[in-house]
N, C-alpha and C positions, 0 to 999 in steps of 0.2 A: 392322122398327123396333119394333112392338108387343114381340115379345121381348125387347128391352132396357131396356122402359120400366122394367124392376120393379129397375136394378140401377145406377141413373144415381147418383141424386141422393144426397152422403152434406149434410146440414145440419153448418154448424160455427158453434158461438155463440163467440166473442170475449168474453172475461169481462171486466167493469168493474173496473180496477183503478186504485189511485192511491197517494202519496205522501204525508206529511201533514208529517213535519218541515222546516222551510228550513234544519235546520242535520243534516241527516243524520242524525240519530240515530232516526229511529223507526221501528219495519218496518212496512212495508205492512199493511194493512186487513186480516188476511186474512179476516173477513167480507163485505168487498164486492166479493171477490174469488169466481171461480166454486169450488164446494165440491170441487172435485176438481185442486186447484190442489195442483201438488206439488213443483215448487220452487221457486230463486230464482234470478237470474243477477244479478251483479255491479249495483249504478246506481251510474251513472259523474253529477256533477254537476246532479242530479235529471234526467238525461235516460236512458233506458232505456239500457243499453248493449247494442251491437250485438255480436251474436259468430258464427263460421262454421256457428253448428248456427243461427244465430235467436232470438232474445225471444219467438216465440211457439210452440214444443213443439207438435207435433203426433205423436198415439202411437195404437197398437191399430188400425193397416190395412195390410194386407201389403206386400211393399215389390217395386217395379222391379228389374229385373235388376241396374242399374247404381246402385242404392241410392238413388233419388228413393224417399220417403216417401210411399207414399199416404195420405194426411192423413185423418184421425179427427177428437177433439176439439183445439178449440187453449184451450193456457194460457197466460196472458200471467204474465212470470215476472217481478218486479225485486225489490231490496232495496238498503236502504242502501248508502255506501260513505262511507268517508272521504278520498277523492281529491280534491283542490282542483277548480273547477271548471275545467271544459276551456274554447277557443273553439274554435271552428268556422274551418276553414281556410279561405283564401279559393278562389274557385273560377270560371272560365271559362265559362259555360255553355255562351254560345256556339260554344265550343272544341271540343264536345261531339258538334255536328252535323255530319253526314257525307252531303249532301245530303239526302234524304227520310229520313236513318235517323239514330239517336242511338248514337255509341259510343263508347267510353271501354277503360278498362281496370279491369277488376274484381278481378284478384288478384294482388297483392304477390310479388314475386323474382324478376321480370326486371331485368337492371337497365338504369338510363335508362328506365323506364318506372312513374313514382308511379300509384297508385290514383288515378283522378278518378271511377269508378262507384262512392262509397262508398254504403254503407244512409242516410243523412241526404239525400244529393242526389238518387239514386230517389226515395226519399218524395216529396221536393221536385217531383222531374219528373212523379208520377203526380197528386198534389196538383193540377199543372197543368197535369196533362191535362184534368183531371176539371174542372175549371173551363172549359175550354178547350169539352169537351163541354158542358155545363152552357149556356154561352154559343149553340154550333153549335144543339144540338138545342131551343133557346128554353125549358128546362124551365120548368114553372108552378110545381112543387110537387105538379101533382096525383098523380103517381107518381115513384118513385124511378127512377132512370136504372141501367140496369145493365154495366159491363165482364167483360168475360171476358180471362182472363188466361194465358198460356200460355208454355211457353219449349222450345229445345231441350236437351240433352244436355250443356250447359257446366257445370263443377265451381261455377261461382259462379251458377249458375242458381234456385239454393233463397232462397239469401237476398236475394238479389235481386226472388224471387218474392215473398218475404213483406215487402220495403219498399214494393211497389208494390200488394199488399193493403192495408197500415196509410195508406197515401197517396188511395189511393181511398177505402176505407172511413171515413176520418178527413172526407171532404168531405162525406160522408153518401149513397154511392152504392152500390149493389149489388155486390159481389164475386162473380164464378166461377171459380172457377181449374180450370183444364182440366191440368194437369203437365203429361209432356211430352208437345209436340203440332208440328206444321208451321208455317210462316207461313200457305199457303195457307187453310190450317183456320182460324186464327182471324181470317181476313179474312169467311171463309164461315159463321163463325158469326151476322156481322151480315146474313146474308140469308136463314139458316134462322127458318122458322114454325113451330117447337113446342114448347110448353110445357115439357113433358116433359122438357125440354135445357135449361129455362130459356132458348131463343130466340125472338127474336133478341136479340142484343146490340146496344144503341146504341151502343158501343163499345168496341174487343178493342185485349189489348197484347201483344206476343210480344219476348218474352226471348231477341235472339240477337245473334251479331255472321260470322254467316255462315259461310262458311270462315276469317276467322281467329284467332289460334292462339289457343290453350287461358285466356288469361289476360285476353284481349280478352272484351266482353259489352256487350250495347248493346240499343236497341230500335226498335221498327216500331209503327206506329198504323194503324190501320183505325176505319172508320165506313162504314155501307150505301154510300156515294156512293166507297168505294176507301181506297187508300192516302193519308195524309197527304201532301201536297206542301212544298215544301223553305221557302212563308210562311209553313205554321201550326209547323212544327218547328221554326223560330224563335220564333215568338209563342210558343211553349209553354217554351222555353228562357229568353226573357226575363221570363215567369210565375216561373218555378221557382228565376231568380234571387233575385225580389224575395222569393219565400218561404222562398227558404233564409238571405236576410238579415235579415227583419223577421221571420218567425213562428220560425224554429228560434233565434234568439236568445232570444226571449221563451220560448219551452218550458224553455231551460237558468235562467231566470230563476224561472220557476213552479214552486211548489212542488207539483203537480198534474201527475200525467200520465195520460188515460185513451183509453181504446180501448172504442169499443162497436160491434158491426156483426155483420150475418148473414151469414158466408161460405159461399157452396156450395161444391162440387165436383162436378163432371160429367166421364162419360166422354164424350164432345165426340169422339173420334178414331174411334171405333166411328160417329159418325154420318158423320162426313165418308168413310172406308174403304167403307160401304156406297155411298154417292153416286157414290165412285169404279167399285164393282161394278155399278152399275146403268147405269151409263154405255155400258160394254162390251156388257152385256147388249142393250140397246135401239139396239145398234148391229149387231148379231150377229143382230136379229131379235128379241130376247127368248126368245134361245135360255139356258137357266139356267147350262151349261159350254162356254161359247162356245172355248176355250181348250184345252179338254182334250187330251193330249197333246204340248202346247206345252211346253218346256222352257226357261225363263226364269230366269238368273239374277240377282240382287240386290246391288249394294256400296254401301251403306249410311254406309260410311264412320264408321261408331261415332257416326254423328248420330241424325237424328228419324225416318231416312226404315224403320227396319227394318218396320215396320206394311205396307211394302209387298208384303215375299216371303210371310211364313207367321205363322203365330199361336206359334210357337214362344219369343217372344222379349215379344210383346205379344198383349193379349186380338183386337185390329183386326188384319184381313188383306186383303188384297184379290186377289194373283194365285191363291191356293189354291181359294176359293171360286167360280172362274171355272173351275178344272178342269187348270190348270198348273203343274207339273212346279217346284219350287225347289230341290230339292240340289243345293249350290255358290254356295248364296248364301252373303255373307258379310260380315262388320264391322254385323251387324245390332242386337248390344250396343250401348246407348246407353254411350258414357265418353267424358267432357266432355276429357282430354288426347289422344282422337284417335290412338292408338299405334300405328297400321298406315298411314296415309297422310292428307295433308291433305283432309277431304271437299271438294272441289272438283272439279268437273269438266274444270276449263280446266287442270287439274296433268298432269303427263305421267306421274309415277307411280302417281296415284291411274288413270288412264286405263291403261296397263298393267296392274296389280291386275286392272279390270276384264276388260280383254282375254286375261289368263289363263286368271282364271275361266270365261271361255266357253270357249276351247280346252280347259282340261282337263278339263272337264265334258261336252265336246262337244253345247253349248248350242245352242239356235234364236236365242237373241237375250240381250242381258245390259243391263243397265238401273243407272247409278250417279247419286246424288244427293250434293248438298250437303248440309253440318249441317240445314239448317231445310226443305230438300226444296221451293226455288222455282226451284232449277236443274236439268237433270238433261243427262242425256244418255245415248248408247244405242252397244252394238257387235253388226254381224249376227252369223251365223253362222262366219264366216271370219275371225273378228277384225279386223272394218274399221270403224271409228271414225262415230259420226253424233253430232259435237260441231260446235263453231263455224260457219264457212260450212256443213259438212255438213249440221250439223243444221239450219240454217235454210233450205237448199235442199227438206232432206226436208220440213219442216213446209209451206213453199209452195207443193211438189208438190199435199202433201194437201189443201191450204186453196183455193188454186186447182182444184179437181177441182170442189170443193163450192161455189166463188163463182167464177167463170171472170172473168176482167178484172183481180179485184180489188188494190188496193196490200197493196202487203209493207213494213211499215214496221219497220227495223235502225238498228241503230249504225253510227257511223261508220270503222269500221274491217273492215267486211266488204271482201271482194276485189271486182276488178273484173270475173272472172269468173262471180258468183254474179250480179251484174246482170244480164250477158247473160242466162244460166241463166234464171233470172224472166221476164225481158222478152221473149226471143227463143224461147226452147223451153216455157214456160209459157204466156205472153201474158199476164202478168200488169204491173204496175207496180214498180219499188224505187225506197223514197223512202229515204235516208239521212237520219240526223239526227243530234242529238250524244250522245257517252255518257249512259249512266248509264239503269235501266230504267225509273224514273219518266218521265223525258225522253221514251221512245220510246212509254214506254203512252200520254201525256197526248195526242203527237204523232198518236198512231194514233185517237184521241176527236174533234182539232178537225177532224182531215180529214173525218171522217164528219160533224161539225159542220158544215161547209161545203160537204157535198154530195157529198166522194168518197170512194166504199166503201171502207171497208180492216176487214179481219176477221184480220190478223195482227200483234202487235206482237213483233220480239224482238230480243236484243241476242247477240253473238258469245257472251257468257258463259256464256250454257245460260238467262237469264230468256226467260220467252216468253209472252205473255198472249192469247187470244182472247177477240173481241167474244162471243161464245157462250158463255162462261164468264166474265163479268160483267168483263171486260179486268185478271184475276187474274196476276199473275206465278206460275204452278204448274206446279213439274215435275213432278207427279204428274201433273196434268190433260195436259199434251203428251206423257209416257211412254202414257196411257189413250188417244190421240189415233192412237198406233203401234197398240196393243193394238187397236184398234178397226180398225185396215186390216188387220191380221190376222187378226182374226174375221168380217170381214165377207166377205174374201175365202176364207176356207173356207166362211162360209156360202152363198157363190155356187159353189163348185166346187172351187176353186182353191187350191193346197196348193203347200209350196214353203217353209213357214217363211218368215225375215227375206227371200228373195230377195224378195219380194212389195214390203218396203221399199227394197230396195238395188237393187230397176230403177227405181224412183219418183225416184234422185238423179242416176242415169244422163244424160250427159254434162254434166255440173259438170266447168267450165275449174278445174284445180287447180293454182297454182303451182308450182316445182318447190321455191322456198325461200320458207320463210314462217314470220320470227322476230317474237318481241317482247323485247326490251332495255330491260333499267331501268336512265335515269342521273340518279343519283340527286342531289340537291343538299346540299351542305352549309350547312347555315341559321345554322350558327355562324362560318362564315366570312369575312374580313377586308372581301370583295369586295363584301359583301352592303351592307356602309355601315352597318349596324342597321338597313335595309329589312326586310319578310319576303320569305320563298319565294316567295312565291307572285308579287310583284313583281319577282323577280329571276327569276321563271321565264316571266314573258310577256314579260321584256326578250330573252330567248335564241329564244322564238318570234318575236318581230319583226325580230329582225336574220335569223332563217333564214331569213321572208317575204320578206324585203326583197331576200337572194340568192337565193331562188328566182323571184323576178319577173323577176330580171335575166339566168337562165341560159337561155337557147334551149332550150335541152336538155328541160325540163322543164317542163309546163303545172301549175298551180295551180288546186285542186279550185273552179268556179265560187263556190261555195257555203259559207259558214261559219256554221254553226249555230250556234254556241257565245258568241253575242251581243257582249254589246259588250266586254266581256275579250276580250283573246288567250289563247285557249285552245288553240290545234290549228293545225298546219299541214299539208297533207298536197298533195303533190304527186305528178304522174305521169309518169314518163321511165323510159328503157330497158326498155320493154317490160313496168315493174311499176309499182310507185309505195311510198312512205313516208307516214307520219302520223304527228307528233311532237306531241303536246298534255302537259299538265300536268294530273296527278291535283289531282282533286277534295280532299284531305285531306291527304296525304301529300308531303314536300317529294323528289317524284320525277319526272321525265320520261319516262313510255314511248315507246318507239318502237319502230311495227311498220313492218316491211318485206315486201313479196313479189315475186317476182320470176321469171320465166322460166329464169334459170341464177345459177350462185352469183357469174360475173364482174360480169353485170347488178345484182345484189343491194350486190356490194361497190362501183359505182359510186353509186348510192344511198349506201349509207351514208357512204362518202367527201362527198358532198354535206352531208351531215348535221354528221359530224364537224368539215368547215372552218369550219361558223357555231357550232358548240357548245363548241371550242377553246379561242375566243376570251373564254370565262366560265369564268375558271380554279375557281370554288364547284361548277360540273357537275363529275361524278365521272365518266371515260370509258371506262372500263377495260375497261366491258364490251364497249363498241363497237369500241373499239380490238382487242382480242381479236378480233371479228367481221372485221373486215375482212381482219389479219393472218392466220387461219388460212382464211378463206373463198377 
């Protein structure tokens, strides 16, 4: 750590700038402007105008593979224009939110998809964050509050960055901006104690929108006490409306527009990368190359996560300095369009990718992450997949070794095989709950609230949080969690590469068919009445409840997590079962199916399609498909 200290901190002053004419005509101050102020960019309406490089220049610090600017001085650039004044478009906030997460679309030429992430409504959202914080942490005044800010590898990641400095900064709070970095990282900057990092942060934002696609960008909140939960992401949403109504009017009004704040930058990645090395380390023994000769490869997927395989690509490493083998890693260039495979792990091709690369490399073990690296997932040596049920089998292998009894708390669409697995060959607990990873990490806090251990939270999709690792969603800290059964088991004896992990999942019931189907709804639809989706989409769960209650054939899961909405249906007959719920955001239906043989599978879905039929706005095609070739 001491080694680093001397190479952290770059200081950025924000120069005082402002406007003085109300009728445009007069150029900025350039005296109270900072002395090394070198150009202008457009002012649109006496409001700074926004453009894809930024209003505020930053120059003279090497640059990212993937051309993120490591930021020097910043200059805040404007001048006249003669453009009439603009208004401010009207805007949703609420629209915005995506359970615990904030997403939108940030870059223009999809079509049927307008920009609602513009640089005015950032500002706007970090504005009230920062208030939001201000309020959480009881500031007095006697110091200034500080965020840390961080994003992954998306094309609209920069300016986005720099709305959400002038937003915080503008409140009168400290700035860090970390470039690109993980989620997990900047959750774990509000629990690092050292100065030297400018930590901790009483509050971090990360710039992403996950795995999707390229034009999408949204964000995630953190504060020491976790993740934002889906009331303050509201609260903060109906903050940022009232600001983007009453204060960015008045700025288009004022003839004044100024910016004054200390921005840092910190290498943030280097600290959290060591954390991840020491981990392994003091699991191995504090053996310094617990790894060595391990052969591990990386797919990165062109997101945040390449800091994992080697220092080739970024200054942060963490398998290399463990003593492990990385050629054949790959997609370790951060580029925000993604052009080798969707970083996701629950994709089949991004999962292939991976599954190559270990066979042609003839790999120990292969390791692929999401853009922002809070999912990941793993293939042994033989090309055998430890995603969904797998990987949550393996993880409560390991978890249960180390807490014997203890609850495994999932989502609701894990198999019914993987219970047994837990319960019957573990002796552990599965508590199912409802989508979505906040849902299961908060689920996995009250139980221990109320008495019953559980030290696993994870969801099918590759999130996974343990109580030991402050109940973080990080796929790095779960891929370290693998790393760690591997070093420790050489440190005992025992050699054998991934077999080490791939007897740990050993007898996991695996269906024989096990699909998910999107039907999708049409929100423009005649059917719909001018209802929305989302009414129209618990009308199709309640009629499919209503014939699953009435079919012999088939029991109805006791249990509906999903409150007082119809959200989910999920039944079990012919030897599998179904779960039909309604996304969270998206005017869609999944439905998973699994099933012992494809006849079993297609009576299922036959069940499914009679009550879905019946709502000519569902779109079936895909189901229909399924059953007909199934």
């Amino acid at each position: 750590m001491a080694a680093m200290s001397g190479k952290i901190i770059q200081n950025i002053f924000v120069a005082q700038c402002c406007t003085q004419n109300r009728q445009f005509g007069a150029q900025y101050q350039r005296d109270r402007c900072a002395p090394n102020l070198r150009s202008f960019l457009p002012f649109q309406g006496r409001k700074l105008a926004w453009t894809g490089i930024s209003s505020m220049h930053l120059h003279n610090l090497p640059k990212y593979e993937n051309g993120f600017v490591n930021r020097g001085n910043v200059y805040c650039n404007a001048a006249p224009s003669s453009t009439s004044l603009p208004s401010l478009e009207k805007v949703d906030f609420l629209k915005l939110q995506n359970g615990s997460d904030i997403r939108g679309v940030a870059v223009a030429g999809v079509e049927g998809e307008p920009v609602t992430l513009t640089e005015p409504v950032t500002e706007a959202i970090a504005t009230a964050f920062a208030a939001w914080l201000l309020q959480k942490k009881k500031a007095d005044g006697s110091r200034r509050l500080r965020v840390s800010i961080g994003h992954d590898s998306r094309i609209s990641a920069q300016k986005l960055q720099d709305a959400v400095s002038k937003g915080i900064a503008d409140a009168g709070l400290e700035v860090v901006q970390y470039g690109l970095a993980s989620t997990p990282a900047m959750f774990n900057s509000t629990l690092t104690e050292d100065e030297r990092f400018l930590c901790p942060a009483d509050g971090s934002i990360m710039i992403t929108a996950s795995h999707l696609p390229y034009n999408r960008n949204g964000f995630k909140f953190f504060t020491n006490a976790g993740g934002l939960g889906k009331a303050d992401i509201k609260d903060i949403l109906e903050r940022a409306a009232s600001i983007y109504s009453n204060v960015a009017a008045e700025v288009l009004i004022n003839s004044e527009w100024k910016a004054s704040a200390s921005i840092k930058r910190v290498d943030y990645m280097a600290v959290y990368a060591s954390y991840l090395v020491e981990a392994v380390r003091r699991a191995a023994g504090n053996i310094e190359r617990p790894l060595e000769g391990f052969h591990i490869v990386v797919d990165a997927g062109n997101g945040a996560g390449g800091f994992f395989a080697d220092g080739h690509h970024t200054k942060e490493k963490v398998l290399e300095p463990l003593g492990a083998i990385t050629t054949g890693s790959q997609f370790l260039e951060p580029d925000g369009l993604f052009p080798n495979h969707i970083p996701n792990p629950e994709d089949k091709e991004a999962m292939k990718a991976i599954i190559q690369a270990v066979l042609t490399n003839q790999a120990d073990l292969g390791i692929i992450f999401d853009t922002d690296v809070d999912r990941s997932a793993a293939v042994d040596s033989t090309g055998r997949e430890f995603n969904r049920n797998r990987l949550i089998a393996l993880m409560a292998a390991i978890v249960l070794e180390e807490h014997p009894g203890t609850t495994i708390v999932t989502d609701s669409v894990t198999s019914d095989g993987l219970t047994t697995f837990i319960e019957k060959k573990l002796g552990g607990k599965h508590h199912r709950f409802k989508r979505g990873y906040k849902n299961v990490i908060d689920e996995a806090i009250r139980l221990n609230s109320v008495g019953e251990e559980s030290h696993l939270a994870i969801e099918t999709s590759g999130h996974g949080a343990l109580k030991e690792n402050h109940w973080l969603d990080d796929g790095a800290y779960l891929m370290v969690k693998l790393l760690n059964k591997l070093a420790s088991a050489r440190a005992s004896g025992i050699d054998g590469g991934s077999k080490v992990l791939t007897d740990l999942a050993k007898g996991l019931q695996e269906p024989a068919v096990a699909v998910e189907l999107r039907l999708k709804i049409d929100a423009s639809h005649e059917d719909l009445k001018g209802g929305s989706f989302r009414e129209y989409g618990e009308a199709v769960l309640k009629h499919l409840e209503n014939l699953t209650n009435s079919d012999p054939k088939l029991q109805k899961a006791p249990v509906n997590y999903e409150g007082l909405c119809m959200r989910k249906v999920r039944a079990s007959g012919f030897g599998g079962w179904f779960l039909l719920r309604l996304s969270l955001h998206d005017p869609v239906l999944p439905l998973n199916i699994e099933a012992p043989s494809n006849d079993d599978a297609v009576k299922l879905g036959l069940t499914v399609l009679a009550a879905v039929k019946e709502f000519p706005a569902v779109d079936t095609s895909a189901l229909d498909k399924f059953v007909q070739s199934s």
